[in-house]
ZATITI-362490 format. One line per 4 residues: number of its first residue (from 0); their letters; for each residue x, y negated, z of N, C-alpha, C. Coordinates in steps of 0.05 Angstrom, whole numbers. Layout:
NUM> a> X Y Z X Y Z X Y Z | ...
end
This chain:
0> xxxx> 2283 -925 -1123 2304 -944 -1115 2293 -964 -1094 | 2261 -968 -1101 2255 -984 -1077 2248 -981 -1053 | 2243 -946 -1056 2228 -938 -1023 2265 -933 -1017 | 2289 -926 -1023 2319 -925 -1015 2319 -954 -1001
4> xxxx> 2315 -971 -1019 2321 -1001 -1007 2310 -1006 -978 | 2282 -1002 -984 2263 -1006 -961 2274 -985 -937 | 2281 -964 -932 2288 -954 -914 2313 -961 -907 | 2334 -968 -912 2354 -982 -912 2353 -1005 -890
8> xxxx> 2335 -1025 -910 2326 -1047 -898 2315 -1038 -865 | 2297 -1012 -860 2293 -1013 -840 2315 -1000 -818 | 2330 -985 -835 2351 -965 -815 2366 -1000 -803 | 2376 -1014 -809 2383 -1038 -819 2371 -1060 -786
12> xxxx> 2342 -1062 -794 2328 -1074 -764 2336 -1050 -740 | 2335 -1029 -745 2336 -1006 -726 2362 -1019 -712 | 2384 -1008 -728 2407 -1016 -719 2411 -1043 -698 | 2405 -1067 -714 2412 -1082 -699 2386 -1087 -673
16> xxxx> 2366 -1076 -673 2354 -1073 -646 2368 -1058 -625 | 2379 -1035 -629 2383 -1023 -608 2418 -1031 -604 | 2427 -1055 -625 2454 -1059 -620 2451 -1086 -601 | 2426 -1105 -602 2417 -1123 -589 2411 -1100 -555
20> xxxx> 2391 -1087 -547 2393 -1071 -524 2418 -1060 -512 | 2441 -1066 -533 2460 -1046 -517 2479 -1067 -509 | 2470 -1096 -515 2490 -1124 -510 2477 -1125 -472 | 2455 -1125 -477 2455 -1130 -450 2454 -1105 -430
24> xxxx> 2463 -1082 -440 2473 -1046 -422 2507 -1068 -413 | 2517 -1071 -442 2547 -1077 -438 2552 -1094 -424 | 2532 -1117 -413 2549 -1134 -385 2547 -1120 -366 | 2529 -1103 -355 2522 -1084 -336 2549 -1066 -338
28> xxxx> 2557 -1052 -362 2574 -1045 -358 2606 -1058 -351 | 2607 -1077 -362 2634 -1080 -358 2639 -1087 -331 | 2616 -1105 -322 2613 -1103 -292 2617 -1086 -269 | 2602 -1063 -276 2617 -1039 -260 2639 -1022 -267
32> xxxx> 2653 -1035 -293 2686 -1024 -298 2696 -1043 -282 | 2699 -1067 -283 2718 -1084 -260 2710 -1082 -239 | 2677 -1070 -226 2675 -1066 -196 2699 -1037 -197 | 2701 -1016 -209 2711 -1000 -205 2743 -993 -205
36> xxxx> 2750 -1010 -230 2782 -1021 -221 2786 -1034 -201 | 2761 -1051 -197 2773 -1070 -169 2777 -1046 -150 | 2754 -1028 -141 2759 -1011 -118 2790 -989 -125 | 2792 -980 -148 2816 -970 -147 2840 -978 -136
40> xxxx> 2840 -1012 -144 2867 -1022 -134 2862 -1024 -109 | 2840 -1029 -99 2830 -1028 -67 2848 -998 -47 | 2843 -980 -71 2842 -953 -56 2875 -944 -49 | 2883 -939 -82 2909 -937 -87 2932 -948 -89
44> xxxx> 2956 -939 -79 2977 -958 -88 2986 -968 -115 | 2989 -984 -122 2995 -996 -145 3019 -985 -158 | 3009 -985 -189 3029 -974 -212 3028 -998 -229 | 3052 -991 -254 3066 -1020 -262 3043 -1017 -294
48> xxxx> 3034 -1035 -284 3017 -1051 -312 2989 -1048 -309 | 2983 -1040 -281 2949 -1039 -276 2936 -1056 -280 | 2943 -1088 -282 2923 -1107 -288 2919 -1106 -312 | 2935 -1103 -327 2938 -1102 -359 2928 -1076 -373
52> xxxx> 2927 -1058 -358 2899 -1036 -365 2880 -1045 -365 | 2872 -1053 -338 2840 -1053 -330 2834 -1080 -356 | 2852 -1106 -358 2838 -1129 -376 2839 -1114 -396 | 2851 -1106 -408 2853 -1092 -440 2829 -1085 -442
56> xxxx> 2827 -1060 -427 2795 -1042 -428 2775 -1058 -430 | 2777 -1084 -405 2752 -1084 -405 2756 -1109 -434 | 2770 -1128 -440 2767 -1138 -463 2749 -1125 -487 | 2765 -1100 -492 2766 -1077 -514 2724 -1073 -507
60> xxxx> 2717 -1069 -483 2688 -1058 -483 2667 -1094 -491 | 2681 -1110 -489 2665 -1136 -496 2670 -1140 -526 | 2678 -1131 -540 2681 -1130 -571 2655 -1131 -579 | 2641 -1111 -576 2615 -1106 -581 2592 -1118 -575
64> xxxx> 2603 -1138 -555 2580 -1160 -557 2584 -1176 -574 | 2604 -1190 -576 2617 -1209 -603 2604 -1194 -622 | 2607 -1167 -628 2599 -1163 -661 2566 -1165 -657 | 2553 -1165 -638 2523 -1159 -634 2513 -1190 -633
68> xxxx> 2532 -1209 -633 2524 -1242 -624 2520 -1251 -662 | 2548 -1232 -682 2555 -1243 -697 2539 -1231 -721 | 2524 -1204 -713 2508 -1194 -741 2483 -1207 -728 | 2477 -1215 -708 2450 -1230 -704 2448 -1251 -720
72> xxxx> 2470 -1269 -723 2463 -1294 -731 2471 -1289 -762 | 2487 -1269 -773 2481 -1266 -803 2468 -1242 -804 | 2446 -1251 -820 2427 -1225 -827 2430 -1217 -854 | 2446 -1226 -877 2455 -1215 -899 2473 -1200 -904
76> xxxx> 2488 -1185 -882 2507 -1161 -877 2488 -1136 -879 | 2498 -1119 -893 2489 -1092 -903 2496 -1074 -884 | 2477 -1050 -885 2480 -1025 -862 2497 -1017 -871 | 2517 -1013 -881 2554 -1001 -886 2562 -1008 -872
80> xxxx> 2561 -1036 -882 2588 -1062 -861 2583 -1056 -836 | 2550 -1059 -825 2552 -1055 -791 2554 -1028 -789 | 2552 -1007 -797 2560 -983 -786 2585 -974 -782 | 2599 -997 -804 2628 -989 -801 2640 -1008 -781
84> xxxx> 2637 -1035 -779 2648 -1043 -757 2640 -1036 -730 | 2614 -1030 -726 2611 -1018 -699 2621 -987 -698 | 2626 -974 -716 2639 -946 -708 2672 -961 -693 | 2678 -985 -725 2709 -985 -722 2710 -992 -684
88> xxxx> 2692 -1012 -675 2700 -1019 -651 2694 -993 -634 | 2678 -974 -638 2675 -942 -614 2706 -937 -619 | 2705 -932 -645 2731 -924 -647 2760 -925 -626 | 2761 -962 -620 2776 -963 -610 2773 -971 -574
92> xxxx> 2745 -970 -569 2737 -962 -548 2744 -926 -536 | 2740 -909 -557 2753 -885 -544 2781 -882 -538 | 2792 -892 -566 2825 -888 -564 2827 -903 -537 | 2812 -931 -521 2825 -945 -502 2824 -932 -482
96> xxxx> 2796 -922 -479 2786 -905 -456 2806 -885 -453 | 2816 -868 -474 2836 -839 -473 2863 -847 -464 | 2867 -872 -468 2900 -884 -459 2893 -895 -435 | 2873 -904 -429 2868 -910 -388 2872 -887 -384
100> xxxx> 2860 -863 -382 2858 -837 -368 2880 -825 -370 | 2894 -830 -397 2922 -823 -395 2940 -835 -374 | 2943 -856 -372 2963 -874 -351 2955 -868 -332 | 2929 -857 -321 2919 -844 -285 2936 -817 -281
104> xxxx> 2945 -809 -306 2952 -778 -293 2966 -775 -274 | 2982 -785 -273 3004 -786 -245 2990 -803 -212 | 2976 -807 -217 2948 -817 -198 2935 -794 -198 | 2927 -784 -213 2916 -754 -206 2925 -736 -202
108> xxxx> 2941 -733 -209 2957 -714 -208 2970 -712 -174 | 2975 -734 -158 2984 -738 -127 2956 -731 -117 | 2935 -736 -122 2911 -725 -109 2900 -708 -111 | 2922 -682 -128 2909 -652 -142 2882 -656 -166
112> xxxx> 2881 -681 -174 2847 -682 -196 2862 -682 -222 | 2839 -671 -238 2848 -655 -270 2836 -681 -281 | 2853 -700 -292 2841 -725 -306 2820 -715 -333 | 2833 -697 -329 2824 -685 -368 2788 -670 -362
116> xxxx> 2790 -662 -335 2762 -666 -313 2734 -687 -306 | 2755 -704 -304 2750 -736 -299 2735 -747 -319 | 2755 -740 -343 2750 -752 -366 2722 -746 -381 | 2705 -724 -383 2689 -715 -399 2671 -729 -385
120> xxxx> 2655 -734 -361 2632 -757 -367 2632 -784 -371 | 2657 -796 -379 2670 -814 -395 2656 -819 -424 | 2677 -799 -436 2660 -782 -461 2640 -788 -465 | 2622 -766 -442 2599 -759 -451 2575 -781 -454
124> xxxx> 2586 -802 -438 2564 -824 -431 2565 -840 -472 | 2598 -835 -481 2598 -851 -496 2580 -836 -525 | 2578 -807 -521 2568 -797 -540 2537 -798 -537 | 2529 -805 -510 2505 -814 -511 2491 -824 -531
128> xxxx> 2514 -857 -525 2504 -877 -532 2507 -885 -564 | 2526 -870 -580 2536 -877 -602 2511 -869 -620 | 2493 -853 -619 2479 -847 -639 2454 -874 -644 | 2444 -873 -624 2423 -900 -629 2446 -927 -647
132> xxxx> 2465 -932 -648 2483 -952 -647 2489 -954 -687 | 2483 -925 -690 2501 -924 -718 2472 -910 -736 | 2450 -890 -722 2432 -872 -738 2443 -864 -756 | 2465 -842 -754 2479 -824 -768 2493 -804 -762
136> xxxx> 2477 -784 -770 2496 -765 -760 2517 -752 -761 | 2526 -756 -785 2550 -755 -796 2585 -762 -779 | 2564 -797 -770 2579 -805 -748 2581 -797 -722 | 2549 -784 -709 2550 -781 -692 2572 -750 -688
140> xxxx> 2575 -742 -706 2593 -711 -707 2611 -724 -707 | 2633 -749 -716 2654 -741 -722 2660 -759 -699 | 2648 -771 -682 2654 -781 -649 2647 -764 -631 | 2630 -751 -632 2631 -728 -617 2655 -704 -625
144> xxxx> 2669 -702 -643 2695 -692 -640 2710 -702 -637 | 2718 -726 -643 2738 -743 -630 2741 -754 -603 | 2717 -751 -584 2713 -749 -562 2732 -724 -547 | 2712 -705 -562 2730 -672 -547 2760 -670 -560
148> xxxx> 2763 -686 -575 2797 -681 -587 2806 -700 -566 | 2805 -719 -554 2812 -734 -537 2817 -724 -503 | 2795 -710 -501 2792 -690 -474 2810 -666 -478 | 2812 -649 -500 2842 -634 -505 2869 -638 -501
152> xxxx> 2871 -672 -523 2891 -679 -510 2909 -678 -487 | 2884 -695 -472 2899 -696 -439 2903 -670 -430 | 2875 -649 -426 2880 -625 -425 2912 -615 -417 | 2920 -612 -455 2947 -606 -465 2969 -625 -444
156> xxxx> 2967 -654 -446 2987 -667 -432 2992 -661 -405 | 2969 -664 -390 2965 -651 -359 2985 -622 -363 | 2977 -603 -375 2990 -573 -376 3023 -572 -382 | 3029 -590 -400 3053 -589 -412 3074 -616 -392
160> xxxx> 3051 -629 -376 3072 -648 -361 3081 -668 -371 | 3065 -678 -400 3080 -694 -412 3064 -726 -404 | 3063 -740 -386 3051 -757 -370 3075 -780 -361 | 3065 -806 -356 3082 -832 -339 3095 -825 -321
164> xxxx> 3117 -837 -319 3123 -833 -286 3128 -855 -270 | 3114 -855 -259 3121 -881 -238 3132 -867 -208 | 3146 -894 -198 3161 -895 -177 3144 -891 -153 | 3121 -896 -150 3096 -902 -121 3084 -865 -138
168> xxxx> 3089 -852 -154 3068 -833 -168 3090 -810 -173 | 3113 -802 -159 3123 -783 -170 3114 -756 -176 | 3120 -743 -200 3109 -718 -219 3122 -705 -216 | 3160 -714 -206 3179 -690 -202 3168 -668 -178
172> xxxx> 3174 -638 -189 3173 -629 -168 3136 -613 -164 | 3128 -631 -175 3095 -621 -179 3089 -601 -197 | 3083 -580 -187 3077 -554 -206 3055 -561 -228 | 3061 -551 -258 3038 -560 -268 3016 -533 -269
176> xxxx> 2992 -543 -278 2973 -522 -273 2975 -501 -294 | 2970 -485 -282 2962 -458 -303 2950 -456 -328 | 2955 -450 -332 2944 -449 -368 2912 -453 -367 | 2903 -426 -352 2875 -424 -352 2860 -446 -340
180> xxxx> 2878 -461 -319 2871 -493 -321 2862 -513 -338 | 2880 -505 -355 2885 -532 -380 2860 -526 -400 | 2857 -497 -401 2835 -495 -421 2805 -497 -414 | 2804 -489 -373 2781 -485 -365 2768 -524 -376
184> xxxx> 2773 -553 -382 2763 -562 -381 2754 -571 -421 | 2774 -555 -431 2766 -555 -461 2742 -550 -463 | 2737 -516 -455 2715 -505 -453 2688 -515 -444 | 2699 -538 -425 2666 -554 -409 2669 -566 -426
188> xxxx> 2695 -585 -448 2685 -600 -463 2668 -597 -494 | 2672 -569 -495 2669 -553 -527 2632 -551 -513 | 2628 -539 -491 2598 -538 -488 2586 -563 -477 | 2596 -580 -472 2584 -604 -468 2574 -622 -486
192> xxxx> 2596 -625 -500 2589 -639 -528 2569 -619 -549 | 2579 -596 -545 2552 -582 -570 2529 -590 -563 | 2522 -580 -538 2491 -587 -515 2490 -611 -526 | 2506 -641 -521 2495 -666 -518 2486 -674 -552
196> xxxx> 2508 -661 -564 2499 -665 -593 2471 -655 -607 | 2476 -629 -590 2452 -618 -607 2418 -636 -589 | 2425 -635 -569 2400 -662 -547 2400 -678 -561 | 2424 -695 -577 2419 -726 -590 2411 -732 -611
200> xxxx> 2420 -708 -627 2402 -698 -653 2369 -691 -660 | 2365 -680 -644 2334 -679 -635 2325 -696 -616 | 2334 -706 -603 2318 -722 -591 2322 -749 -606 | 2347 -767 -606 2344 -780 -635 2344 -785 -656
204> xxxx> 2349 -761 -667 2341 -753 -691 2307 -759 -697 | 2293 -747 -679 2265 -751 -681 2259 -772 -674 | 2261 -793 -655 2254 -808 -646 2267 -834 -675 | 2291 -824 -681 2291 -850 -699 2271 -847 -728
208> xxxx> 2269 -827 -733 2249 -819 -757 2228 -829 -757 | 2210 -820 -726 2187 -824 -714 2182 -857 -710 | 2209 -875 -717 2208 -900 -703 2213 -912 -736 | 2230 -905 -756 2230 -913 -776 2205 -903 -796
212> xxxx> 2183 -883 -790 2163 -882 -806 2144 -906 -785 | 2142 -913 -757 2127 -932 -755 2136 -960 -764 | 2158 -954 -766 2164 -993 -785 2160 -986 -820 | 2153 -970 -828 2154 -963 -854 2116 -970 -857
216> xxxx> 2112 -965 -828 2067 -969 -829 2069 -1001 -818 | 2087 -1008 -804 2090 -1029 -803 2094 -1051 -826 | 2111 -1046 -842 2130 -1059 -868 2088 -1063 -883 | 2091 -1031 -889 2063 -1027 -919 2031 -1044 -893
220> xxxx> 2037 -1049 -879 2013 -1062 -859 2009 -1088 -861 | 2044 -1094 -855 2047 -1127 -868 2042 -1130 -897 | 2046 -1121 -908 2042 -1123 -942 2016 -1124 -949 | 1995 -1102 -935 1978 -1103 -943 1953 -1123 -928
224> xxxx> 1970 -1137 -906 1956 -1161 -890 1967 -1177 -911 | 1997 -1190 -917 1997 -1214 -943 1979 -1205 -959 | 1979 -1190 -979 1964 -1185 -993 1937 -1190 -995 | 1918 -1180 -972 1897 -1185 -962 1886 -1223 -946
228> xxxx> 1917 -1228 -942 1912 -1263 -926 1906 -1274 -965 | 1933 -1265 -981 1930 -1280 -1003 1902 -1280 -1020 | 1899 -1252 -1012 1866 -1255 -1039 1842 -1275 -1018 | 1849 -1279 -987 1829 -1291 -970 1831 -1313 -981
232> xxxx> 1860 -1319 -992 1860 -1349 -990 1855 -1356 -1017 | 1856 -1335 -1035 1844 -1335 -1068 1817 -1345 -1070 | 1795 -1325 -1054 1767 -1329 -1045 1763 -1351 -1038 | 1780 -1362 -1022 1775 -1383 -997 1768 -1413 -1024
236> xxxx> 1795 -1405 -1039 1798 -1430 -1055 1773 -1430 -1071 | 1772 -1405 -1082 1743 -1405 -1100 1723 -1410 -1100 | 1715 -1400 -1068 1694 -1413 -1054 1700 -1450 -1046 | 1711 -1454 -1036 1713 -1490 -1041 1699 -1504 -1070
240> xxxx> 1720 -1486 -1090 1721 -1503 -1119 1684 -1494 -1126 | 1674 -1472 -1115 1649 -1460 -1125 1625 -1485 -1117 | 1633 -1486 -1083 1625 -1504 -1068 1631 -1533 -1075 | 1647 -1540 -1087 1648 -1573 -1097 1637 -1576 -1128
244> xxxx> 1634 -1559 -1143 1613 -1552 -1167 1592 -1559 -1159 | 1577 -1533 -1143 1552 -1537 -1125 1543 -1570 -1122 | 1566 -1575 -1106 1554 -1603 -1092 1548 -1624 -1113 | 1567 -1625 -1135 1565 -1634 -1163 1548 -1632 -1165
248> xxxx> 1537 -1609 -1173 1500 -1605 -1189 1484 -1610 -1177 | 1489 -1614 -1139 1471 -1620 -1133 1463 -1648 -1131 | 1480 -1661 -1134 1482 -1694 -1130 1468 -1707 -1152 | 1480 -1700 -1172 1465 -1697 -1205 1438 -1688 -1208
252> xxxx> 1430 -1665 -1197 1403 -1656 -1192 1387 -1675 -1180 | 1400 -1683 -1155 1383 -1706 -1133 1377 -1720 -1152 | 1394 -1738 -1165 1398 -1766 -1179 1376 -1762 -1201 | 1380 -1744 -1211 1356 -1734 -1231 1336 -1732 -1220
256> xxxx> 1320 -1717 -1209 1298 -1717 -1189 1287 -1755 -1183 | 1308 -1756 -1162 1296 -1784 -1158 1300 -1807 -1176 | 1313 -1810 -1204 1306 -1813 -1237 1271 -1808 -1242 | 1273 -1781 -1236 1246 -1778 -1249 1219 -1787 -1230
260> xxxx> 1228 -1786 -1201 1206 -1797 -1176 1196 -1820 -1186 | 1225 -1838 -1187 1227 -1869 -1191 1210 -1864 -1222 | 1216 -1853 -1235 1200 -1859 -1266 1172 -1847 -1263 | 1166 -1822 -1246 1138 -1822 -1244 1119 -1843 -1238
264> xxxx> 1137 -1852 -1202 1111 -1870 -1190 1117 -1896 -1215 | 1124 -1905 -1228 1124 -1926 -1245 1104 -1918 -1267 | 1108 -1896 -1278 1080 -1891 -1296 1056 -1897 -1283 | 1055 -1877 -1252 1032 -1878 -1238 1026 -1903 -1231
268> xxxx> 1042 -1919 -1227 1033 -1954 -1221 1024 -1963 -1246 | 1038 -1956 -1271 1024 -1979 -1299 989 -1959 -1296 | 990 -1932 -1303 967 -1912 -1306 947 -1930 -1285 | 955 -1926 -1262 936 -1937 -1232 925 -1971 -1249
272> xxxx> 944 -1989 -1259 942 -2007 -1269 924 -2005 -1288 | 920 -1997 -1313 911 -1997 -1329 879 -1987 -1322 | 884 -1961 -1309 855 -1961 -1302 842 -1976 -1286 | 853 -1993 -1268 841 -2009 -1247 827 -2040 -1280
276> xxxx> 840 -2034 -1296 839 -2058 -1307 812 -2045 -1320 | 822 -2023 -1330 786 -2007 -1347 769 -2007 -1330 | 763 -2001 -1306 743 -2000 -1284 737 -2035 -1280 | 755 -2054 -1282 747 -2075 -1273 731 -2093 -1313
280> xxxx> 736 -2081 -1330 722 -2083 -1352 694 -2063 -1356 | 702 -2043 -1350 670 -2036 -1346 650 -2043 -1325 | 658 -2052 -1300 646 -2066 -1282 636 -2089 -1299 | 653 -2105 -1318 650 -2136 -1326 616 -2129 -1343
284> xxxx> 632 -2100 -1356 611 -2094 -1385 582 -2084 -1374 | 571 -2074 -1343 560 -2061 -1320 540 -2082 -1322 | 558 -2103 -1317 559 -2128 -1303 525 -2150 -1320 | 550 -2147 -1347 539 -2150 -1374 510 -2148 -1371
288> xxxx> 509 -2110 -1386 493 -2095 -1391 459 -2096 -1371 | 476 -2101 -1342 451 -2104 -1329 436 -2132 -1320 | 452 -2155 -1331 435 -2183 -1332 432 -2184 -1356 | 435 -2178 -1375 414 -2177 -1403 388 -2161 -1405
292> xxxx> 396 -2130 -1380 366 -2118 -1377 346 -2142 -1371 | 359 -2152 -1345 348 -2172 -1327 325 -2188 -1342 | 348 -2207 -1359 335 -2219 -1383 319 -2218 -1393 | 321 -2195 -1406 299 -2182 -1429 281 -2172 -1407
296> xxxx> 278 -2165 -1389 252 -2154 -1371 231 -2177 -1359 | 254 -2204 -1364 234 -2229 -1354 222 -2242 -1379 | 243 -2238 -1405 222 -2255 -1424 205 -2233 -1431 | 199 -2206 -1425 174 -2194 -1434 151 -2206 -1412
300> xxxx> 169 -2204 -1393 139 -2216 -1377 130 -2247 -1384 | 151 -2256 -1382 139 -2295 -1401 128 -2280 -1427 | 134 -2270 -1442 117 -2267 -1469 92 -2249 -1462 | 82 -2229 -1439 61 -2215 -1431 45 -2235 -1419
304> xxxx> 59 -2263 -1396 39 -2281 -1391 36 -2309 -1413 | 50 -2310 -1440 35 -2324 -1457 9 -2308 -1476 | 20 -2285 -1483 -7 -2273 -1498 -29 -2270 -1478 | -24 -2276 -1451 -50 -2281 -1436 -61 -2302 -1434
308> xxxx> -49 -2323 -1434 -48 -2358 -1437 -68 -2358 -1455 | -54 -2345 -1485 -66 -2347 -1508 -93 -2336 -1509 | -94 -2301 -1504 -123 -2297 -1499 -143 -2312 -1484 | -144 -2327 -1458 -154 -2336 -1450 -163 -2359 -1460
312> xxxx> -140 -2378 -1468 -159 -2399 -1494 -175 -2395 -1507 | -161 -2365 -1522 -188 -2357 -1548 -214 -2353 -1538 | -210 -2340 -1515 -239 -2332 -1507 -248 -2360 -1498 | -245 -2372 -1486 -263 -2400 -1474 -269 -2421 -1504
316> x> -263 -2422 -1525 -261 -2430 -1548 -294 -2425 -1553
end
């Protein structure tokens, strides 16, 4: 259910990327639909309601920027909703396109051209473009037959005569074409559209696959960069809190250390003390010990020169 979602999600960005690329195809285009009405009315005599074709149309082809302005700015619309309103608006981009080409017939028809002729790289441009727009093929088949049901149409109308008539455009009198006419441009439209379908299918068919498995390595790339930023930033934190521990024990360590510096040299000052005081007592006792030698080395000699004193008396006696 979640890899459904996830592809969704991306068919989803697909969409509205290449519905964003096709906003700025569509000023281009509409641009050269009013350069090209303008030159028509340039060319031809005027029929009753030509301005009001050409604005319609081109109104009808600016729809699609509106819807491309309006799923930009809401991004909580689901790939249904946009596939269905941007079909609904092809939708009525073909029917518009098929009712302009309809109202030329009698315009073509004075210049000998098979609108229903005309018409298929009309079409074909639109069946181009519809597949990138929707990534479906489903859709892309059922506009690519509604395309060639559209090119029949006229076909049929052209053959059967059943066309406008205007006053500057008369049809009376104008032979209609031969049958083998009417069908020769079905037939370019039955192999045109197979060809383009079967080109748009493989070519984007693959290309959208090939473009939705790189946002799918894209999607699991990002995920596994969050993923990978979050455990950095897991680490990151751990290492800080590891690192302000650290600095803790080390501060405490210092303090301790220089606790114990400060309490060594203080022993070593009373120790240094004490012995300076024993050295300066045994010096005293040194001190002592060697003027009592002193002493005692002089009264032996005073008592060695009285027992001579003494002998000497005795003997002169």
């Amino acid at each position: 259910m979640e890899e459904i979602s996830q592809k969704e999600g991306q068919v989803k960005i697909a969409i509205l990327e290449n519905l964003a690329k096709e906003r700025k195809r569509r000023a281009f285009i509409i641009l050269g639909t009013a350069v090209l009405f303008l030159a028509i009315r340039l060319v031809i005599a005027p029929f009753p309601y030509f301005s009001y074709i050409a604005g319609g149309y081109l109104l009808v082809l600016f729809l699609l920027i509106l819807a491309g302005f309006y799923f930009k700015k809401d991004s909580n619309v689901k790939t249904g909703v946009i596939r269905f309103v941007v079909g609904t608006i092809i939708l009525i981009e073909l029917l518009a396109l098929g009712a302009v080409l309809y109202l030329f017939i009698p315009v073509a028809q004075l210049y000998e051209i098979r609108i229903s002729m005309v018409s298929i790289p009309f079409f074909l441009l639109y069946a181009v473009l519809i597949y990138p727009l929707l990534i479906s093929k489903r859709g892309n088949d059922f506009f690519c037959f509604f395309s060639f049901s559209i090119v029949a149409a006229l076909s049929a109308l052209e053959y059967l005569g059943l066309s406008p008539v205007y006053p500057d455009y008369p049809a009376t009198g104008v032979p209609g074409p031969p049958l083998y006419m009417a069908i020769i441009p079905i037939i370019i439209a039955v192999f045109v559209f197979l060809t383009t379908r079967s080109s748009m299918e493989q070519f984007w068919g693959r290309f959208g696959r090939i473009n939705l498995e790189l946002r799918g390595l894209n999607v699991e790339l990002e995920e596994k960069v969050k993923e990978r930023t979050i455990d950095l930033k897991k680490k990151s934190e751990e290492l800080k809190e590891a690192n302000s521990v650290l600095e803790v024990k080390v501060v405490a360590r210092t303090r301790e250390l220089k606790e114990f510096a400060e309490g060594l040299e203080e022993n070593i000052k009373l120790r240094t003390k004490e012995l300076q005081e024993r050295v300066d007592e045994l010096e005293t006792l040194h001190k002592l010990t060697v003027g009592r030698e002193l002493k005692m080395i002089e009264l032996k000699k005073e008592i060695e020169n009285f027992k001579k004193e003494l002998t000497g008396k005795n003997n002169a006696k």
